[in-house]
Rosetta silent file (secondary structure, phi, psi, omega in degrees, C-alpha in Angstrom):
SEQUENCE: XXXXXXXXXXXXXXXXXXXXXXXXXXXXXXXXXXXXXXXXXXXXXXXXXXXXXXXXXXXXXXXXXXXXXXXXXXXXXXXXXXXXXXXXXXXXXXXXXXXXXXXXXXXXXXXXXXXXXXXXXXXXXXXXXXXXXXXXXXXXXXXXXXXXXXXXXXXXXXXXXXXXXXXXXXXXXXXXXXXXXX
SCORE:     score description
SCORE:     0.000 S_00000001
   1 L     0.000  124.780  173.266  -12.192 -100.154  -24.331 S_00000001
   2 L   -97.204  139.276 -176.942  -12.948  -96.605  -22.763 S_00000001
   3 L   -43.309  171.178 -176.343  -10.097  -93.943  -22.251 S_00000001
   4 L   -77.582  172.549  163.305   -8.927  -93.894  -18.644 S_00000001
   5 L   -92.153  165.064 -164.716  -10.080  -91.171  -16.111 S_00000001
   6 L  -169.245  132.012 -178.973   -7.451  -89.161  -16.181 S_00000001
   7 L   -88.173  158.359  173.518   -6.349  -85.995  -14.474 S_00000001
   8 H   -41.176  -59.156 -153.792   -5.133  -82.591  -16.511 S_00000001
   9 H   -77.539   -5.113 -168.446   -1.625  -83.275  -15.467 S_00000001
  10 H   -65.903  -67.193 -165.737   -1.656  -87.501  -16.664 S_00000001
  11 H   -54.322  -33.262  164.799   -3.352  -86.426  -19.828 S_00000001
  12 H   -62.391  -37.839  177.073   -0.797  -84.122  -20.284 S_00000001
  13 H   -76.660  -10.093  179.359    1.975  -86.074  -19.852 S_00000001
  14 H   -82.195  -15.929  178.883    0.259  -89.230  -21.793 S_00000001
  15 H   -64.083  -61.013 -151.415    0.010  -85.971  -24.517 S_00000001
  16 H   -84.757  -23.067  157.374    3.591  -85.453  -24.337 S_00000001
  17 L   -89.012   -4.069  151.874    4.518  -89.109  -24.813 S_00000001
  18 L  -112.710    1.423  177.069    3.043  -89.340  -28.015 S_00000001
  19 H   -16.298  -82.371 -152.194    4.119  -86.107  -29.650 S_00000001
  20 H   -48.639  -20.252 -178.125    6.629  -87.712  -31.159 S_00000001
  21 H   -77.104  -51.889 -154.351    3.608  -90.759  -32.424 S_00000001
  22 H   -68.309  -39.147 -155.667    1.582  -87.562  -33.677 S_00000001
  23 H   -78.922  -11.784  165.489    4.459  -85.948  -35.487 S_00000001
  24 H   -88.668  -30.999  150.207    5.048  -89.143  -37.335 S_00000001
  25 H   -79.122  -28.714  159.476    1.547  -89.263  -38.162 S_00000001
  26 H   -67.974  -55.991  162.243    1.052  -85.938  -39.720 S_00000001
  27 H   -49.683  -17.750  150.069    4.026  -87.016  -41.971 S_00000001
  28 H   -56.488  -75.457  177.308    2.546  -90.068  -42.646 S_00000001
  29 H   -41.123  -66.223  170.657   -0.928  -88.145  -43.498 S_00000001
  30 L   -88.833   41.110  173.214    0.590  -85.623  -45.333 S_00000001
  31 L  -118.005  -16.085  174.901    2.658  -88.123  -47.485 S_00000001
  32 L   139.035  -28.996 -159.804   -0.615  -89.449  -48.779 S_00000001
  33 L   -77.605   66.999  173.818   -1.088  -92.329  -45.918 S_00000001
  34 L   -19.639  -60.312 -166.612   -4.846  -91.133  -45.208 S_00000001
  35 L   -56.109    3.490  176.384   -5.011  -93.822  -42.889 S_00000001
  36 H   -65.203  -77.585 -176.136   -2.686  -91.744  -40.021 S_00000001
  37 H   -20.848  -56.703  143.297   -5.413  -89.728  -39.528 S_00000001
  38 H   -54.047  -27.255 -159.124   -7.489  -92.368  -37.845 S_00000001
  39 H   -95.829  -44.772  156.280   -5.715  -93.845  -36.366 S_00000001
  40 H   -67.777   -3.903  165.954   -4.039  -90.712  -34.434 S_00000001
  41 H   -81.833  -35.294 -179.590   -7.618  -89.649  -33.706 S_00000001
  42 H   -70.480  -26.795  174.427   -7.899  -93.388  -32.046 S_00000001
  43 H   -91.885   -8.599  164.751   -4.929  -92.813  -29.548 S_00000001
  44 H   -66.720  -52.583  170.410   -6.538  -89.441  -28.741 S_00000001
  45 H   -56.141  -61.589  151.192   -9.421  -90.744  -27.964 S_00000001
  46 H   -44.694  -46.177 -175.699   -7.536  -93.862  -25.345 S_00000001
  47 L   -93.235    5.830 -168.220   -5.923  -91.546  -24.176 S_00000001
  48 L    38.998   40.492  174.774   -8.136  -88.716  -23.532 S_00000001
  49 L  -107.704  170.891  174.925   -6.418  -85.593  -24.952 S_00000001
  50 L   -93.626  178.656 -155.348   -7.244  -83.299  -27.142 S_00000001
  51 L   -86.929  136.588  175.267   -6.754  -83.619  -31.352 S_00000001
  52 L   -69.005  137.919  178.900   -3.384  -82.042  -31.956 S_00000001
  53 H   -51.080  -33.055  145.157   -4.475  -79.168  -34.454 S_00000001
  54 H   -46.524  -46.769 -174.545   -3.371  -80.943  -37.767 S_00000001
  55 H   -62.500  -39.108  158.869   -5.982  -83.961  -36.960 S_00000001
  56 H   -44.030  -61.797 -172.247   -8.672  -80.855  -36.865 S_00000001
  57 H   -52.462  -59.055 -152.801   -7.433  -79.051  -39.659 S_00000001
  58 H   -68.575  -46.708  169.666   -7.610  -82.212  -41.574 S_00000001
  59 H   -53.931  -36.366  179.192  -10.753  -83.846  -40.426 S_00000001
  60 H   -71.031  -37.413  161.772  -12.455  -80.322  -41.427 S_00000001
  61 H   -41.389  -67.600  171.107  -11.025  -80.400  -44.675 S_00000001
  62 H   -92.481    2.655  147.877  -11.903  -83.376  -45.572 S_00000001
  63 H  -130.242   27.164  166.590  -15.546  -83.671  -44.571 S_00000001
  64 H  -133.429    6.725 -178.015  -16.641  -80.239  -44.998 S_00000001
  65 L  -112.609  -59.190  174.650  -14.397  -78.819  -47.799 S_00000001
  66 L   -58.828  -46.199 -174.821  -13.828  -81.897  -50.041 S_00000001
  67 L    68.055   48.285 -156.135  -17.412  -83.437  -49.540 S_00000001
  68 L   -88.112  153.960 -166.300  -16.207  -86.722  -49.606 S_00000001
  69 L   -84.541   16.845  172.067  -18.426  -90.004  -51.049 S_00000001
  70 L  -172.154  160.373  144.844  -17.521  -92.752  -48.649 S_00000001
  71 H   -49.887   -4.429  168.810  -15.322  -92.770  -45.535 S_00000001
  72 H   -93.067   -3.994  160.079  -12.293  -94.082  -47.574 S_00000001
  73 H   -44.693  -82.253 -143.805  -12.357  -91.033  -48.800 S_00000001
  74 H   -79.377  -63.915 -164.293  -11.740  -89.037  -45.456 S_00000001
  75 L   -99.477  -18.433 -178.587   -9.454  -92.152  -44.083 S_00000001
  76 L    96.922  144.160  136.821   -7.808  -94.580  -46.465 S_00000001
  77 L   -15.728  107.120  151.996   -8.829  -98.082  -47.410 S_00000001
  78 L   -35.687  -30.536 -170.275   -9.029 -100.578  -44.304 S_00000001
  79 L  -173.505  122.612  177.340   -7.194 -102.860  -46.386 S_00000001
  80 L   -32.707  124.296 -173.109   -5.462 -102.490  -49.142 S_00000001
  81 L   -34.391  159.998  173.760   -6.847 -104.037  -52.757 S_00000001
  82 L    45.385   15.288  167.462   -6.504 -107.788  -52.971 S_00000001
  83 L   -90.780  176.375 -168.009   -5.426 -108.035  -48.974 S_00000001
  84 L  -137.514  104.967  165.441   -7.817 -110.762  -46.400 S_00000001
  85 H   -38.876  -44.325  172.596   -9.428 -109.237  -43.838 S_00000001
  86 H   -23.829  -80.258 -166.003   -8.598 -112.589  -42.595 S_00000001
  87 H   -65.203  -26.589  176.448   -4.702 -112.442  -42.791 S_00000001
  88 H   -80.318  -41.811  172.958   -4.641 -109.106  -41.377 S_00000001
  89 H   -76.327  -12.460  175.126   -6.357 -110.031  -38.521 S_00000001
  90 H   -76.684  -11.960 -175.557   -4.610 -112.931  -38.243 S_00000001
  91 H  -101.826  -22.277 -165.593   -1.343 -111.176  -38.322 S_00000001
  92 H   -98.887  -73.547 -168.235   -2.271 -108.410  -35.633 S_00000001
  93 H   -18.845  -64.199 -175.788   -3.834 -111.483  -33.333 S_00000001
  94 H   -68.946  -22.864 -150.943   -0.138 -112.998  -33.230 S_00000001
  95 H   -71.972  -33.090  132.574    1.819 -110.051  -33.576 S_00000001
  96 H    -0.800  -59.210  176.079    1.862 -109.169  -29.827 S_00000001
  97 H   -85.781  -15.733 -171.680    3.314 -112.645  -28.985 S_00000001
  98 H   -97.332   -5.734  140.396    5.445 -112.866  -31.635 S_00000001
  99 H   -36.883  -59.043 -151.333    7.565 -109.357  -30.606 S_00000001
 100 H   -81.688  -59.260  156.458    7.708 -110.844  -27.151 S_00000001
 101 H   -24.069  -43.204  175.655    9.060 -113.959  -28.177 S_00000001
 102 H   -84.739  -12.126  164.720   11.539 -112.919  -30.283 S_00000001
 103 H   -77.932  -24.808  179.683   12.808 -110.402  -27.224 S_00000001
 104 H   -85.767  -81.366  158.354   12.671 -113.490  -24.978 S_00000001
 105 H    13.025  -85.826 -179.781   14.655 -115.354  -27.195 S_00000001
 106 H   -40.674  -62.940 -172.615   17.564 -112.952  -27.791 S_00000001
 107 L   -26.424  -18.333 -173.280   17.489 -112.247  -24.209 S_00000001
 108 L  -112.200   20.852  172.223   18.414 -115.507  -23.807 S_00000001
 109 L    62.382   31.642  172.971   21.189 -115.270  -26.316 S_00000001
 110 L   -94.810  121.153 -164.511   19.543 -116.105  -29.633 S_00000001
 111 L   -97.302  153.929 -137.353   20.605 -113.680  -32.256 S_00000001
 112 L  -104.696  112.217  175.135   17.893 -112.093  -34.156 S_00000001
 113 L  -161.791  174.679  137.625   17.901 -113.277  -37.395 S_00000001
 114 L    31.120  -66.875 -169.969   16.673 -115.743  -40.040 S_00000001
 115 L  -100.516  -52.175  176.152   16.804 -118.776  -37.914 S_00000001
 116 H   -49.893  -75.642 -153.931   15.515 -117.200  -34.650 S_00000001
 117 H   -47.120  -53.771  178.096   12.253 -115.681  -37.124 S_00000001
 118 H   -63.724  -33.792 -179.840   11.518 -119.501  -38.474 S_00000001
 119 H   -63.019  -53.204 -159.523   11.932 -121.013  -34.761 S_00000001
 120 H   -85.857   -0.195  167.256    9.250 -118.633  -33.585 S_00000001
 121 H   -81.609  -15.818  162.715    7.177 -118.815  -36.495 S_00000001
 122 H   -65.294  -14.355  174.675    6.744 -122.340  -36.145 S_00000001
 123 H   -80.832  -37.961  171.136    5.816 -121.723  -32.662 S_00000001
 124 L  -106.035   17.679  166.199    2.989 -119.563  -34.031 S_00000001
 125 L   107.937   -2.831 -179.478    2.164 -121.086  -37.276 S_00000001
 126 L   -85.501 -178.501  172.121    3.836 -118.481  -39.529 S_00000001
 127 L  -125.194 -170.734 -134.763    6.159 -118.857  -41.593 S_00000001
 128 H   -85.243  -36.382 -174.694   10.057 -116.969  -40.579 S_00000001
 129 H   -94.921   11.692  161.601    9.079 -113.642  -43.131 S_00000001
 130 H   -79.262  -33.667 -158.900    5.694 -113.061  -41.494 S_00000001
 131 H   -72.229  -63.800  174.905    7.431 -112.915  -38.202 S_00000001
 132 H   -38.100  -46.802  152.689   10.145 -110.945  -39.235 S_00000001
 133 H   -48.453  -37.077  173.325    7.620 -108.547  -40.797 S_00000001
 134 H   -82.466  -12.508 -167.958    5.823 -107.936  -37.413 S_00000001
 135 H  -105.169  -12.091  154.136    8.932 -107.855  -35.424 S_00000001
 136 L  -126.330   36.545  154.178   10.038 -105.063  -37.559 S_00000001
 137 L   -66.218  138.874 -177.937    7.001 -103.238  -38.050 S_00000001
 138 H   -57.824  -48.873 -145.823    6.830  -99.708  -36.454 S_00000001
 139 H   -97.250  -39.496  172.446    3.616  -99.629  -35.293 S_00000001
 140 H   -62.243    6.940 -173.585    3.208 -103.343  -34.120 S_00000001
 141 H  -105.921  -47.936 -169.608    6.607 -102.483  -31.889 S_00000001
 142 H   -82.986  -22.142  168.096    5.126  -99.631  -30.661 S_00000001
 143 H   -91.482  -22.987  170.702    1.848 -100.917  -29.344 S_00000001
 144 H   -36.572  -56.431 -175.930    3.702 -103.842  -27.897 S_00000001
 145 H   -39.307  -56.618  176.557    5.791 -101.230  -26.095 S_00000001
 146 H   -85.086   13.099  156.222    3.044  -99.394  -25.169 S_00000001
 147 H   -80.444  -31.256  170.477    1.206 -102.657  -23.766 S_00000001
 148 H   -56.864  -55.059  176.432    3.927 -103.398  -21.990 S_00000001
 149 H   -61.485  -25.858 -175.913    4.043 -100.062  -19.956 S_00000001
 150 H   -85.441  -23.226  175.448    0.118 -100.373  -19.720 S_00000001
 151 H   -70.219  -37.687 -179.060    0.438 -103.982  -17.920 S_00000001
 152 H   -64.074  -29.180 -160.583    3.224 -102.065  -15.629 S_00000001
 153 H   -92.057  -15.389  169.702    1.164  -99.089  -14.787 S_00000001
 154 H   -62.780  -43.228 -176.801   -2.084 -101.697  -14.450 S_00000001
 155 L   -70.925   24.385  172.309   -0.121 -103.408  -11.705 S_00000001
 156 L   -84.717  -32.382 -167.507   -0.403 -100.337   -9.844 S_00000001
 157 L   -79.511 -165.387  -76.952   -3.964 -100.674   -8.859 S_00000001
 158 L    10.085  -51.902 -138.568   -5.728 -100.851   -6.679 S_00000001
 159 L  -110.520   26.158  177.297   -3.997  -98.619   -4.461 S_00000001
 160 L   -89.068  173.505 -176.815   -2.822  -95.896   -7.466 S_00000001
 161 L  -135.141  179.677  167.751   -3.681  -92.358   -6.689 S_00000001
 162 H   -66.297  -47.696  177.332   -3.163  -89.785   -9.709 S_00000001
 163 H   -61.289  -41.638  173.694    0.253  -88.454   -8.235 S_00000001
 164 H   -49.997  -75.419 -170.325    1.405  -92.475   -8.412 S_00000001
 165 H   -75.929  -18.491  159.714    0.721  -92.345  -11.876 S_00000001
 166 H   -99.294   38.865  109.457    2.086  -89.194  -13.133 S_00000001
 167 H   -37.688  -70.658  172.689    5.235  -90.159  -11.195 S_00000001
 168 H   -69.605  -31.159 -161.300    5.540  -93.279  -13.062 S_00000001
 169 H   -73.645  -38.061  154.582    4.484  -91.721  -16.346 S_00000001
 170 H   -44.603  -28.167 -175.374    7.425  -89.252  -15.281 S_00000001
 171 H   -84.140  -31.145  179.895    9.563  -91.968  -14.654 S_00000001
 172 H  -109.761  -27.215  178.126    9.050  -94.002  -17.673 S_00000001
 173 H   -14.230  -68.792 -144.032    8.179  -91.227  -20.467 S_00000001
 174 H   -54.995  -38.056 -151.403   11.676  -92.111  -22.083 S_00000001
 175 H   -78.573    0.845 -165.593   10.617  -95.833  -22.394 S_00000001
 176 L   -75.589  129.621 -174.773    7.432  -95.000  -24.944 S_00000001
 177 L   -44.984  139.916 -170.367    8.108  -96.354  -28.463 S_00000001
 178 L  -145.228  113.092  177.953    9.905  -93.191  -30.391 S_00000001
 179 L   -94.401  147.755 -168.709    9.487  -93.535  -34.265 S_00000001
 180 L   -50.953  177.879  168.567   12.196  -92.909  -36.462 S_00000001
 181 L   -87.381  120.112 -167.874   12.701  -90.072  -38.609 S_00000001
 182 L  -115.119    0.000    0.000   11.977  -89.941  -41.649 S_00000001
């Protein structure tokens, strides 16, 4: 996937709708969770802005001050001792459907619990506390969110111009995933 074309004023506002993602990743980073670091360099990069000035500071630190021996260094483990590359991908594969499903659900007046998590894990093969782990994971809630808004602002084309989309990006800014404080 390549970032978007993007105009100064998009990128800004696609900037300005993740603050709040960066400022929860430099607290994340500088609680020890290496892996932030990448991972806010990876929405910089989709999104075509520039690295908010911790994600500099840090990257210089740690591969020209520290001199570090592997990228796990610099970044964190992909996956934690004793986890399955497997199960993790197998859990991010579903986790998409299984958000939207359990929001389809309620919507429909099933209350989000327990019972609800085992009906839809049986729909995907899970069992009730995987689902319930992905449907209240931060980060799988937030790219759901922000898939959702990218299927809205995709239904735009053909016929978007750059003012169309930083209209809507004006228009929607509020609805972008906002993580809690911690």
């Amino acid at each position: 996937m390549s970032a978007p074309k993007m105009s100064p004023e998009v990128r800004a506002l696609f900037k300005e709708a993740n603050r709040r993602t960066f400022e929860e990743a430099e607290r994340d980073y500088r609680a020890g969770k290496k892996e932030a670091l990448i991972e806010a360099i990876a929405v910089c990069a989709l999104m075509d802005v520039a690295l908010p000035t911790w994600v500099r500071e840090a990257i210089i630190a740690a591969c020209l001050e520290s001199k570090p021996q592997s990228w796990d260094d610099v970044f964190g483990r992909p996956l934690a001792k004793g986890k399955s590359a497997a199960a993790k991908q197998r859990r991010n594969s579903i986790a998409m459907g299984v958000i939207g499903r359990v929001r389809e659900l309620n919507s429909k007046g099933e209350p989000i619990g327990p019972a609800l998590f085992r009906k839809v894990g049986k729909e995907f093969g899970a069992s009730g506390g995987t689902v319930s782990n992905i449907y209240y994971d931060k980060q799988a809630t937030a790219r759901f969110e922000n898939l959702k808004l990218q299927v809205e602002l995709k239904a735009l084309e053909p016929d978007v111009s750059e003012d169309m989309v930083a209209d809507w990006l004006r228009q929607n800014i509020h609805r972008l995933p906002r993580p809690n404080k911690a």
